[in-house]
N, C-alpha and C positions, 0 to 999 in steps of 0.2 A: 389628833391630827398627825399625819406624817411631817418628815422632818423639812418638809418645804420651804424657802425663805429663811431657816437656820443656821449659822453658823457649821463649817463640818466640822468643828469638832464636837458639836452636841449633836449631829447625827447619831440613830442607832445605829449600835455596830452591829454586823452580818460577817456571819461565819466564811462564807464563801456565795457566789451568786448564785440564789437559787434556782431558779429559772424554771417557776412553775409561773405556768399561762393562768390557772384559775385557782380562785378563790371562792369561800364560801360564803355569802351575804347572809346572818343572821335577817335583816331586814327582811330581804326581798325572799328569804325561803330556799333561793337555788344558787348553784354555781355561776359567777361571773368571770368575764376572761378581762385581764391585769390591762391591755390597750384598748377599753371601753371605758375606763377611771381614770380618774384625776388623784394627782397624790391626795387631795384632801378629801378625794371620796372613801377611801379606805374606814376613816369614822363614820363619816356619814351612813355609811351602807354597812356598819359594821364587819368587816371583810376579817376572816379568822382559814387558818389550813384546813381545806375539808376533811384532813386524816385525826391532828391531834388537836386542834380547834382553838391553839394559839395564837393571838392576831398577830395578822402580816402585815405590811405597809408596800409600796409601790416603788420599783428602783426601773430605773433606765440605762443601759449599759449596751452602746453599739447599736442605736438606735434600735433593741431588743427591750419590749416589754416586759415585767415581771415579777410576780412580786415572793416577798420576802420577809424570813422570820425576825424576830429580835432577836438579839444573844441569848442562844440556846447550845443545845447538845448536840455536836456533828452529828451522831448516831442518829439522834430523833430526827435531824434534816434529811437524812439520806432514805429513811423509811419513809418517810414523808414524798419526799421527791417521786419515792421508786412507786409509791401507790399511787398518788395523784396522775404522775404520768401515764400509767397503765389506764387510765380512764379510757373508755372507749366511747368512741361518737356518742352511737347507741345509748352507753349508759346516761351520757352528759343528756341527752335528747330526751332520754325517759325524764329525769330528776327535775329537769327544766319545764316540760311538758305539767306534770305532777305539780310543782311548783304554781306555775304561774295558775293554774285551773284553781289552786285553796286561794291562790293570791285575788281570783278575780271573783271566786264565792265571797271571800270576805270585804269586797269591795261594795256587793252587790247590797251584801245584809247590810253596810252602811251606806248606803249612796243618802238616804235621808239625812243622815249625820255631817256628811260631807256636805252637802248645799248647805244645810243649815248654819256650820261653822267655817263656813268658806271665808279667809281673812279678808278678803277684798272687795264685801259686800257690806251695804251698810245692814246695821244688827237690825233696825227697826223694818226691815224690809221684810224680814220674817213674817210679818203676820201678814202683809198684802199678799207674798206669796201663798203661805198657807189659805187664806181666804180664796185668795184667785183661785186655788187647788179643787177646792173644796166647792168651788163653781164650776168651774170648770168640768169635772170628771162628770158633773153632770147630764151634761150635752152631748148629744148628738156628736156633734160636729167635732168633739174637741176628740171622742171616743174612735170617727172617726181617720182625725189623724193620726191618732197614734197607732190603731193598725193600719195604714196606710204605711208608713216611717217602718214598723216592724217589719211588714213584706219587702219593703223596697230594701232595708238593709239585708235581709236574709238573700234576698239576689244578688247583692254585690259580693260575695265569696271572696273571693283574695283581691279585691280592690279597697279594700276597706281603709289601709293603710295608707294609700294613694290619696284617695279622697277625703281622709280623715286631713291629711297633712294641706291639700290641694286649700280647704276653708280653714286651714289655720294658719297658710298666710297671709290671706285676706286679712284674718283676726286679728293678726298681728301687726297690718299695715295700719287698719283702724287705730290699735291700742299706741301706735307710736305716732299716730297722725293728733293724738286728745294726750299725750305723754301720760298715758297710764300702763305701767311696768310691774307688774304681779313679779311677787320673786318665789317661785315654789325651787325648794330642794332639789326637784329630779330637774333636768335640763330641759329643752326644749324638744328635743329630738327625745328622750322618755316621756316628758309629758304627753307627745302627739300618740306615742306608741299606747301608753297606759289607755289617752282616748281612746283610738281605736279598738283596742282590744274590751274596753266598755261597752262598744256600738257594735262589738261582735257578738259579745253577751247578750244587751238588750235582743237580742233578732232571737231568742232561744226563750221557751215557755216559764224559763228558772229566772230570766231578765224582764218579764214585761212589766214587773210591778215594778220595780227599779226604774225602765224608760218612763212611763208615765210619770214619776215625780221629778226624773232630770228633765223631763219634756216641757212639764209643766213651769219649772224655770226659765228653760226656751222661750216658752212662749211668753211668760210676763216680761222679762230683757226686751224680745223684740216688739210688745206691742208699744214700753217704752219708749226704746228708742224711733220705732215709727210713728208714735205720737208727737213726740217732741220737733222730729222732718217737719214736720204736716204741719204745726202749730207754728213752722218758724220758715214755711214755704219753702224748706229745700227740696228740690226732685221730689215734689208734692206730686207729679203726674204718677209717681208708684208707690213713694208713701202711703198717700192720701188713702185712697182705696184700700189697701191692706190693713191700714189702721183703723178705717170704719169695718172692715170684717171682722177683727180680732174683737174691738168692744165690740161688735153685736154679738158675736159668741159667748165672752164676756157675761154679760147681761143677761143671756139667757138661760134656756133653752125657752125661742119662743117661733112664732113666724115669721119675725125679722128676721130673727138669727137663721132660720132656714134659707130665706131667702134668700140673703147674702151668700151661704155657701153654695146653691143652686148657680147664682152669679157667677162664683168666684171660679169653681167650676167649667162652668160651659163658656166661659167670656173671653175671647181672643184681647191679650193686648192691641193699644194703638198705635199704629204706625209711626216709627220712632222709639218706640219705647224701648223695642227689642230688635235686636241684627235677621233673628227670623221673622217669619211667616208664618201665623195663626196658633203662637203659642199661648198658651189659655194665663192666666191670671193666675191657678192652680200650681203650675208646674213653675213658676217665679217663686210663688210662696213656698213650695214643699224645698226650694235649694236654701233660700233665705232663712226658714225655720231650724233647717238641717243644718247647716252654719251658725244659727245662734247652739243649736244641743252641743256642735265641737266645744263653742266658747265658753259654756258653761262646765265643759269636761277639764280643758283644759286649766279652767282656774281652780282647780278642786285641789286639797291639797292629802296626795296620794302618799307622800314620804309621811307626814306628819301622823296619817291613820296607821301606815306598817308600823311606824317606834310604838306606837298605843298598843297596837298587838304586840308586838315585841317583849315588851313593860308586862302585857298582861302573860303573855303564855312564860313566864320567868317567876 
């Protein structure tokens, strides 16, 4: 950890201010800049000089960002400095770019891994999932949405971001309305981003086996929780109905289950339900559904899977 909350005389001492803006994240793969950290993300994100790979720590000075070696060798500072500075947009843009594409390959090959040992799920839930999975891909219906979800993401281009953040504070209103507080490593403002950049993946032919298994979490979370409405008559007029869709898909692939989505489909809500006029039952579910996939991105624990790489590529 940095020397945060320490007395200054057990601060590291520093040669002179170094005043390099970035850093280089063993974790994350790429260069970070020194006013996006917390002094005590410097361990966390294992932050080291991108020139001689010495760890740095985070200092503050004139309300200037920046961070900083331990007592070291003027000389190695000043090479240091003079190379790191010389960075050019471009090259930070490349490194970063390159970066984040392994970081989000290797999220993909785990996304199984990641629901699986998401801390804030109960363990036994594993098999209903798996089970529900292993029903579900089944169906029509459920094959259906998720190339549905795939095309609709791949149209969203540079809003993904927007709307990634737009249902996770919904998610978030929920999670503090029932006082449940996920505590992942990256922040909240990372986690919505790492989302995002997972729902930009899913939209890409290297992602769709990936969305299908985060989807299919989606969808057992939400039929949960609209079962539970429905059983306990809250805003059962939209529950209700989505929750007999989900089990009949569920349950099948059969007639009912067709039917239902024919239903679900072509069927204008009721007046009152929604501020518009003759929005189908479909297009409530496909926002609702797409709000449980953030929630499930969001609670995934993204820092914990980089140290496992980390550990391993060492």
């Amino acid at each position: 950890m940095s020397g945060l909350g320490k007395p200054l005389h057990m601060l590291p001492t520093v040669t002179k201010a170094f005043g390099v803006k970035h850093g280089y994240s063993n974790i994350l793969g790429e260069l970070v800049l020194a006013d996006v950290l917390d002094y005590g993300d410097c361990e966390d994100f294992q932050i080291v000089c991108p020139n001689c790979r010495e760890p740095l720590f985070k200092r503050i000075r004139s309300e200037t960002h920046y961070f900083a070696h331990y007592q070291e060798s003027k000389s190695l500072h000043s090479e240091c400095e003079l190379r790191v500075r010389n960075f050019t947009a471009s090259d930070i843009d490349a490194k970063t770019a390159f970066a984040r594409d392994q970081r989000l390959r290797y999220f993909l090959e785990q996304t199984t891994v990641l629901l699986r040992e998401c801390p804030f799920r109960n363990p036994e839930d594993v098999i209903v999932r798996e089970t529900a999975f292993r029903r579900l891909r089944r169906t029509p219906e459920f094959r259906w949405w998720a190339q549905t979800i795939s095309d609709w993401l791949r149209r969203q281009d540079g809003n993904l971001l927007a709307l990634t953040r737009e249902h996770a504070a919904s998610v978030y209103e929920r999670w503090e309305r029932v006082s449940f507080a996920p505590k992942t490593t990256f922040s909240r403002e990372q986690q919505e981003r790492a989302a995002a950049d997972m729902l930009m993946t899913f939209a890409t032919p290297l992602g769709r086996q990936a969305l299908d298994k985060a989807l299919n979490t989606a969808w057992v979370d939400l039929s949960l929780v609209t079962g539970d409405m429905a059983q306990r008559g809250a805003s059962v007029g939209f529950s209700g109905p989505i929750s007999d869709y989900m089990r009949a898909v569920l349950n099948g692939p059969d007639a009912s289950a067709a039917a239902s989505h024919h239903w679900l489909l072509t069927s204008p809500m009721p007046k009152g339900l929604h501020p518009q006029q003759n929005v189908t039952w479909s297009a409530i579910f496909l926002n609702q559904l797409t709000e449980s996939l953030v929630e499930a991105l969001l609670m995934l624990d993204y820092m914990g899977s980089l140290r496992k790489r980390a550990r391993t590529a060492h």
